[in-house]
N, C-alpha and C positions, 0 to 999 in steps of 0.2 A: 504494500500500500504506500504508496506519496504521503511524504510528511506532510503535516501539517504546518507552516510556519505560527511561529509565536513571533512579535515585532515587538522587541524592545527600544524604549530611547527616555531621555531624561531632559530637561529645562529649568532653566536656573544655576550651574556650576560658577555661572562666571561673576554673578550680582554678589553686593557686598554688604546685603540684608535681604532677610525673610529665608524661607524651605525651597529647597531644591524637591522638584516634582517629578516622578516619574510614570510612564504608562506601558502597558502591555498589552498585546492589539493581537486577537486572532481574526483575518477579514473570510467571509463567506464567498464561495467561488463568484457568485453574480455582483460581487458592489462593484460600483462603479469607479472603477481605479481612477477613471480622468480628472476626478476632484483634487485626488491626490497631489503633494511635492512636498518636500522640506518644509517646515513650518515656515522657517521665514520666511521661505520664496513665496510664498502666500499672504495678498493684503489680510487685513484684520478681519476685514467682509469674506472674504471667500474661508478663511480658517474655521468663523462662526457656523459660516451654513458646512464645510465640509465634517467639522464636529458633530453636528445632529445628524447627519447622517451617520456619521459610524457608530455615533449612540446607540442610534435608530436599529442598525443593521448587525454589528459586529460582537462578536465576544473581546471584554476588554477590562482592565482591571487598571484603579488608579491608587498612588500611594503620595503624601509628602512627609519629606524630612526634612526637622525642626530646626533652625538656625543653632538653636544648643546642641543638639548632635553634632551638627558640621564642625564645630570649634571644638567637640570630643573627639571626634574619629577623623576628622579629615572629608573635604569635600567628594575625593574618590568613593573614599569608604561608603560615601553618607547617598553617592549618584546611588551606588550596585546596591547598598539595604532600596532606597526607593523602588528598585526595578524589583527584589525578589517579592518587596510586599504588596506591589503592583499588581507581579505574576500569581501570588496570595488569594487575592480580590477577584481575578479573573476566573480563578479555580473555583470560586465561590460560586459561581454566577454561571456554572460551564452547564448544568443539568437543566436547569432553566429557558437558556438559549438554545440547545438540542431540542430540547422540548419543541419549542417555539417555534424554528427554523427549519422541522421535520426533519433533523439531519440524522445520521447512523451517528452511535453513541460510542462506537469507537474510532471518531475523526479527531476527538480531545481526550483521548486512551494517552497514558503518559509515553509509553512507547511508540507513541504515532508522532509526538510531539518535537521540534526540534526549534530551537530560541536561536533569533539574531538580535544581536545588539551591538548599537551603533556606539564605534571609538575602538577602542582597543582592549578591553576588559569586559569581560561575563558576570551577569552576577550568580549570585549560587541558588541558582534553580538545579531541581531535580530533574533536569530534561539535559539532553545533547544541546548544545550552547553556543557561538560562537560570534567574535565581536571582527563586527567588518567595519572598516574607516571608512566614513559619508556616508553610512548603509540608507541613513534617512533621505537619500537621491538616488537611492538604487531598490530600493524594497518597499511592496505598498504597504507591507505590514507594520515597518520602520517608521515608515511617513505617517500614518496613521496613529501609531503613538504618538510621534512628534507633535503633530496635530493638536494631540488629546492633552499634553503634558504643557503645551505649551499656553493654551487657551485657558488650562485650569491656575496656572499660576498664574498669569498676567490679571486674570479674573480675583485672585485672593492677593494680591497685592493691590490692586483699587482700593478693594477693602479695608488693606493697611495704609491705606491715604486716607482713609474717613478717620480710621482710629491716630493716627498717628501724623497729624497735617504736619507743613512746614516741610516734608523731606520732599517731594515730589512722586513718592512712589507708582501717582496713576500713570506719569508721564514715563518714567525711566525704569521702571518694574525693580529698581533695586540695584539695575547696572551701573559702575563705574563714572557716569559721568562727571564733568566737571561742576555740574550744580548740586549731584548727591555729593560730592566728595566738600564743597562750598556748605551744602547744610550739617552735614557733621560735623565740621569743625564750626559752626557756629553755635549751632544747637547741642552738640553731644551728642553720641553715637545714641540712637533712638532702642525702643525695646527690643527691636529684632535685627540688630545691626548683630552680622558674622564678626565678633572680635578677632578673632583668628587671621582673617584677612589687612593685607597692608594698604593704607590710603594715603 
């Protein structure tokens, strides 16, 4: 039997506040791949409507890790827990969307199952694994994470604009720029600023 792909990928490693977000995407033969690309290659419009469709359609599982973690373990560390607890969530959710999507119940058999994940590192899933560089321009399943990882954190860092004004975060989601790196040293590093990180 053809593997099944599992599409890993993560959002958030580089910002220097809030959780790094990961997802885990298994797509159904019929979705419509064309929606698909890199997150970012994707306006904010087209990422929105490509997310409800893999909601809509796809088995998929989402995890984030907590700015405390990252400054415990390391941002690495802290991508690969996101993605296994991602792959966690997806597991959860796997008897359900069988269900659902009439499909044979051994398409998500863990020895059906084989993960990519995008960069150079696997995380410790129970499945055959393997991390390809740029996978998220090469794999719909990748992309679809991507997708998924990257809309749910940009979405919970608005958030942390409402709770936490003055930094910018609707506008810079937490990355490096020169006006986050301006409100920290104005204001003090906010409540979910990564200390770990250099500014």
């Amino acid at each position: 039997m053809t593997k099944t792909i599992v599409g890993f990928d993560e959002a958030g490693r580089g910002p220097l506040a809030g959780p790094v977000c990961a997802a885990a995407v298994i797509l159904p033969l019929d979705f419509p791949v064309e929606i698909l690309n890199d997150s970012k290659k994707l306006s904010e419009k087209k990422r929105l409507a490509a997310e409800a469709v893999i909601k809509e359609k796809a088995l998929w599982g989402l995890s984030f890790v907590d700015h405390k973690t990252i400054d415990k373990i390391n941002i690495l560390q802290a991508s690969l827990l996101a993605m296994k607890e991602a792959f966690d969530d997806l597991l959860k959710k796997k008897d359900a969307w069988i269900d659902r999507a009439g499909l044979p119940a051994d398409i998500v058999a863990f020895e059906n199952l084989a993960g990519i994940a995008d960069g150079t590192f696997v995380p410790d899933v129970q499945i055959e694994c393997q991390a390809v560089v740029k996978a998220d321009a090469k794999y719909a399943q990748v992309m679809a994470a991507s997708v998924l990882a990257k809309t749910a954190r940009d979405r919970l860092m608005i958030e942390m604009d409402k709770k936490y004004p003055g930094y910018g975060y609707a506008k810079h989601k937490g990355y490096p720029t020169a006006a986050h790196k301006a409100a920290c040293r104005a204001l003090g590093p906010s409540p979910i600023q990564r200390l770990s990180f250099s500014y």
